[in-house]
C-alpha positions as CSV (number, residue, x, y, z in Angstrom):
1,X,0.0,0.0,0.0
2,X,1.7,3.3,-0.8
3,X,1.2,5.9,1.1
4,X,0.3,10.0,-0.5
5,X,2.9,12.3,-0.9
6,X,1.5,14.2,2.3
7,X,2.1,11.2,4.2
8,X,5.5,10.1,3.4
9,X,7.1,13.3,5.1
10,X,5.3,12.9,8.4
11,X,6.6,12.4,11.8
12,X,5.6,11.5,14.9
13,X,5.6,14.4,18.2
14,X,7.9,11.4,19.4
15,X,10.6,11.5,16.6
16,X,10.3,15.0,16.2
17,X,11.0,14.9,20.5
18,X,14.0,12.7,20.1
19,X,15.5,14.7,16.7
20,X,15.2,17.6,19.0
21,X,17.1,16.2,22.3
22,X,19.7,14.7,20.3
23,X,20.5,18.3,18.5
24,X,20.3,19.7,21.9
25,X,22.6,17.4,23.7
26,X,24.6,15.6,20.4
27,X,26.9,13.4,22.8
28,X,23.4,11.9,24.5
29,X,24.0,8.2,21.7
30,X,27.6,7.8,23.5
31,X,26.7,8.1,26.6
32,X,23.5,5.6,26.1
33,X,27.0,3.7,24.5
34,X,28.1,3.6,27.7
35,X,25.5,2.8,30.1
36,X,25.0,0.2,27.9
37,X,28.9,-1.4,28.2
38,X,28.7,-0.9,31.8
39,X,25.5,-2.9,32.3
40,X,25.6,-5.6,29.8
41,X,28.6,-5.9,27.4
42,X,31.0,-8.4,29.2
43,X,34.3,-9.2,28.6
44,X,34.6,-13.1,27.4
45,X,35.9,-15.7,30.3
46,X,38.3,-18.0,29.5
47,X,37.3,-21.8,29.6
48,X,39.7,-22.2,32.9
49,X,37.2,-19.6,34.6
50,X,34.7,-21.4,33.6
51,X,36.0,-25.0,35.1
52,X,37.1,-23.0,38.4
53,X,33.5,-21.1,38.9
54,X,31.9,-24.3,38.4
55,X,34.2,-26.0,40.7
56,X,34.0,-23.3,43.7
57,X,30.2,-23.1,43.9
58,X,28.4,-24.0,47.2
59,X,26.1,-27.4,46.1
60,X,22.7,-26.1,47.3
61,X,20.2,-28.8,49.5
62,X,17.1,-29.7,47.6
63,X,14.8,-28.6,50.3
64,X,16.4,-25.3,51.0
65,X,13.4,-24.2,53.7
66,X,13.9,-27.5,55.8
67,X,17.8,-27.5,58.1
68,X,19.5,-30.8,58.6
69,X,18.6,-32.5,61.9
């Protein structure tokens, strides 16, 4: 479906928002950039991490709520 000449140029309030912010405050992507790295980008571990995170955890009791008597 193809849309009239009139409404092929619009844009939302919202892009027209963001457009707006971003020529207000043009270093606003790299810092998003960075929030991001901090958060969620992770450096790779090595497999011999691996092996000794999987060999130092604490085996957990299959009833946790119930203490040995």
């Amino acid at each position: 479906m193809k849309l009239s000449k009139q409404h092929s140029m619009y844009e939302s309030d919202h892009t027209l928002f963001i457009k707006a912010l971003k020529e207000k405050n043009p270093g606003i992507e790299a810092g998003q950039q960075q929030g991001r790295a901090l958060l969620w980008d992770r450096p790779p571990v090595s497999l011999d991490e691996q092996h000794r995170q999987l060999e130092s955890a604490v085996k957990q009791q299959p009833y946790v709520y119930q203490n040995k008597v």
